[in-house]
N, C-alpha and C positions, 0 to 999 in steps of 0.2 A: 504494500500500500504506500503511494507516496506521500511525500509531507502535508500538503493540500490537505487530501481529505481525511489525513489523520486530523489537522486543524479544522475542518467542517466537523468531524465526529466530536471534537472537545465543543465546540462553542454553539454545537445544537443540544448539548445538557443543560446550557444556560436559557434563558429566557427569551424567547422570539423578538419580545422587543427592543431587547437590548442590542442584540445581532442587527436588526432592519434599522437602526437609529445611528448603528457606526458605518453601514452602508450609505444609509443616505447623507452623512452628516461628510461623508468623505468624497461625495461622486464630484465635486472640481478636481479635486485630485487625481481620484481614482480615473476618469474619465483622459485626464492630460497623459499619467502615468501608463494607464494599459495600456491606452490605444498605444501610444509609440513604441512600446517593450514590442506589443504585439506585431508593429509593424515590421519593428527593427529584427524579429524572429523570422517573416514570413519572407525578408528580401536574402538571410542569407543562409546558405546551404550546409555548412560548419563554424566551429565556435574559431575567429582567430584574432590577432591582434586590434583589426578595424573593426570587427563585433564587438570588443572590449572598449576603445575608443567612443563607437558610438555611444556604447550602454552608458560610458561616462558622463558624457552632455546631459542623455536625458533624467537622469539621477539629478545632478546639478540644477537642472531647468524646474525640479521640481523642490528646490532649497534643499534637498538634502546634506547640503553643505561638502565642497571641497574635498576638506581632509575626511569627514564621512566617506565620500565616495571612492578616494583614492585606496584609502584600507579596506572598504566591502570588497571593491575591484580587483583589488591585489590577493585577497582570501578566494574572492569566488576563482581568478584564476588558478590558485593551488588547488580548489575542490575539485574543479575539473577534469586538471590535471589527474588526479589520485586516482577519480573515479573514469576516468578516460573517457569522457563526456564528450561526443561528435555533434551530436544533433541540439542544433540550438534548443530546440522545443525543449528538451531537458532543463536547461540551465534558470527555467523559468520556477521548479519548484527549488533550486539552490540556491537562488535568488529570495522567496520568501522568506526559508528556512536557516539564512543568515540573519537577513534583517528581523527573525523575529526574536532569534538569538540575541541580537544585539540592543535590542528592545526593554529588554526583559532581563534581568541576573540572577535573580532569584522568584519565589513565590510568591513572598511577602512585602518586596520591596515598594511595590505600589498602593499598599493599604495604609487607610492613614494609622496613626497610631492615639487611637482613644482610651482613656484610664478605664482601666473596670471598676475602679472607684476612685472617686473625689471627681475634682473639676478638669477637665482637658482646656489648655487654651491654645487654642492655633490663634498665629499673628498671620496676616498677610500682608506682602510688601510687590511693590512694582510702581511702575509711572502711571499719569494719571492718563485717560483713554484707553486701557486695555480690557476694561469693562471689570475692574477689582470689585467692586463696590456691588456690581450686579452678580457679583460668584459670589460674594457672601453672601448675600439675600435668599440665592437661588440655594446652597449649602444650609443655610439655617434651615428654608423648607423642607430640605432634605431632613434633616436631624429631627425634625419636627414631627415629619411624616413617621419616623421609626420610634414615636414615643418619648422622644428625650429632650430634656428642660435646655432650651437656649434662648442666650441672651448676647446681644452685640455691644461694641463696644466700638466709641466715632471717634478713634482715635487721631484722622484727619483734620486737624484744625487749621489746615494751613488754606486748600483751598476751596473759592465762595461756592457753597450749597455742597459741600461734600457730606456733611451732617445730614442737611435737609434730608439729600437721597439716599442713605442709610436708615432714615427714619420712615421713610416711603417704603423700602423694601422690610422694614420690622415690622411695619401694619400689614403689607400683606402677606406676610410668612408667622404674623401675629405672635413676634417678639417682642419683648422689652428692649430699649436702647438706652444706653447708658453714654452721657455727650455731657460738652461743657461749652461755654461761649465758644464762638468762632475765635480762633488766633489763642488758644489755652495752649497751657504746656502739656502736651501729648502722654507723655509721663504718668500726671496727675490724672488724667484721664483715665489711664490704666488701672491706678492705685484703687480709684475709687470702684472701679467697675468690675476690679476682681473683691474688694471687699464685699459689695453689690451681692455679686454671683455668687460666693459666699454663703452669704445670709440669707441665701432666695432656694437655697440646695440646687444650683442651675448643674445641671451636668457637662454642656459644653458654653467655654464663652469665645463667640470669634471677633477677633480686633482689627480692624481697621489703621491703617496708618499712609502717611503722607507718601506722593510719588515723587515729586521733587527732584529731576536729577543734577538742574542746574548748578549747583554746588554738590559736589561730593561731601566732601570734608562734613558739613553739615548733615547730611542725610547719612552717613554712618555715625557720627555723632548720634543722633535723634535716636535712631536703631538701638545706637548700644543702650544708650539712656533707658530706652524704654525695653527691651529685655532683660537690664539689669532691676526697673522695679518686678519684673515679673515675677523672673527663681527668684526674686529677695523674697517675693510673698508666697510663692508655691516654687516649694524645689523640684529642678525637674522641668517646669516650665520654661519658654513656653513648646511645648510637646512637638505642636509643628510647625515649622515654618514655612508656609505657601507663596512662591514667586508666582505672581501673575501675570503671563505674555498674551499677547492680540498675535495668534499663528497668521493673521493677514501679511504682519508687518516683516515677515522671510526671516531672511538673516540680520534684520535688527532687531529680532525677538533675542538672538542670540548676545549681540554685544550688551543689550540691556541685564540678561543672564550673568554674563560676564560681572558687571559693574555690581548689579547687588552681590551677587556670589562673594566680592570682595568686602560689602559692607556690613554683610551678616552671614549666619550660618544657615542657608536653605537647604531645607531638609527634602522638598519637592517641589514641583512644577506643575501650577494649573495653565491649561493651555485653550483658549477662549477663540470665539471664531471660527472653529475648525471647519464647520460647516460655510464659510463665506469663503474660503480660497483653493488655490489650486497648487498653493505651496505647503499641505500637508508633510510635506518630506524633514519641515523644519523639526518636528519628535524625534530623528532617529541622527539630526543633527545633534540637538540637546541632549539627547541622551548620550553618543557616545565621545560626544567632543567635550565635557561639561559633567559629565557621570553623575547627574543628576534627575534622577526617576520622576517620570511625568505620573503624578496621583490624580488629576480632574482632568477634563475635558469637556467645553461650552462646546455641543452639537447641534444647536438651535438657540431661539429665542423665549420659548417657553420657559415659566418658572422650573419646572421639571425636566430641562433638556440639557442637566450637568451631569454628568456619568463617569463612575469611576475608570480611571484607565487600564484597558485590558490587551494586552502586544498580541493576545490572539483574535482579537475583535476587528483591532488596528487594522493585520497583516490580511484580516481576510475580507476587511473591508477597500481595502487598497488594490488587493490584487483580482478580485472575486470577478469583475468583469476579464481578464485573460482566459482563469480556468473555467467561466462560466460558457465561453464560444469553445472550450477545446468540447465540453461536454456536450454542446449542439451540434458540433462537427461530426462529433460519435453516434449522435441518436439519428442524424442528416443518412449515415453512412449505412447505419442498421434499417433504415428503412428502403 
């Protein structure tokens, strides 16, 4: 059996709609991606240098970044190699079965990490237009939906109506917000809002803070400040730390990665938009240029269309239109 639909037989255990939500949330991608793989399979007759070349471009064209592409390329020619792989149509499931490797390091790696007792507090940090403020609202409902006490925290004071629309997404995910004047020390904001959660027995509280990249200096400043009241008041916290990228934005999702990476400890990657572009490819950039495990995914605009990240969802939402025409080709041929 090959790789393919050993990953169709995992991810038809899971939930149909979870499966139909990373297809459709991928088809710019997926759509740029097969068709060319597909094409660049149909025009040549064995696997050789200039099949390797091309495959490179269209990897690149789909942001999977550079040096991604140069190490998948440089691996998939050793698989080849070993497995003595002629017929390009092959190389198409070495191709998944790398990327989903590379995806993915372990089992657990993409789950968040919530306390089984006391309060969890995930922070999350990124610039401002990457829709942060919309993944936490959409994330509360989630935690909300599974029964458990959340409460927010507007720890963005810096820019106008960032509060407001944290306090829009509390009413409709009918949480508590926890906020201070516009222009407050972020900080204190915390202090309070973990005391808050506290005394409310909230089970998760998720924090809000400023995107700001214009000064560095400051914006790691603020960070550490406000991590350090966190473990001052819960050790341990805070549990996650969630960078939020716009996958619109390619490869400046990456440099933006880059720069918090260096202003704090990110523990994961929420990755928003996925469903508006056609540079999906920028996950397998993040992940292996960056070794930082993509945990959420915005696949729509619905309150409910945040989805944990799954590399076998990913891979088979990405590739499902190649192996979907070999399977028509076959039933074409049987009849």
């Amino acid at each position: 059996m090959g790789f393919f639909n050993k990953l169709k037989e995992k991810i038809t255990k899971q939930t149909e709609s979870v499966t139909e939500k990373f297809k459709s949330g991928l088809t710019k991608t997926r759509e740029s991606l097969s068709e060319k793989v597909n094409d660049l399979i149909s025009r040549y007759r064995k696997v050789d240098e200039d099949f390797f070349d091309e495959l490179e471009e269209i990897l690149i064209s789909a942001d999977v970044g550079a040096v991604t592409v140069m190490d998948l390329v440089d691996e998939l020619k050793d698989t080849v190699k070993k497995r003595n792989i002629q017929d390009p149509n092959e190389v198409k499931e070495v191709i998944s079965e790398q990327l989903a490797e590379m995806l993915q390091k372990s089992d657990d790696e993409t789950t968040l990490h919530i306390q089984q007792d006391g309060l969890t507090v995930i922070l999350f940090v990124g610039v401002n237009g990457v829709g942060k403020t919309t993944t936490i609202g959409k994330l509360a409902h989630k935690f909300k939906q599974e029964g458990k006490q959340v409460m927010l925290a507007a720890g963005d004071t810096f820019r106008a109506g960032a509060i407001e629309q944290l306090e829009v997404w509390g009413e409709r995910a009918s949480v508590p917000v926890i906020k201070h004047q516009s222009g407050s020390d972020p900080a204190a904001v915390m202090y309070d809002a973990i005391q808050a959660a506290k005394s409310r027995d909230v089970d998760i509280l998720l924090c809000d803070t400023a995107g700001r990249l214009q000064n560095k200096v400051n914006l790691m400043k603020e960070l550490a400040k406000v991590k350090t009241v966190i473990s001052r008041e819960i050790p341990g916290a805070p549990h996650e730390v969630l960078l939020v990228l716009d996958a619109t934005t390619g490869q400046n999702a990456m440099s933006q990665a880059k720069t918090f990476g260096e202003a704090t400890d990110v523990s994961g990657i929420v990755l928003t938009k996925l469903d508006g572009t056609a540079k999906g490819g920028i996950v397998l950039a993040i992940r292996h240029e960056l070794d930082i495990p993509v945990k959420l995914v915005g696949l729509g605009e619905k309150i409910d269309d945040l989805e944990e990240f799954d590399a076998n969802q990913f891979i088979y939402g990405l590739f499902s239109g190649m192996f979907d025409s070999d399977e028509e080709n076959q039933e074409t041929e049987k009849e």
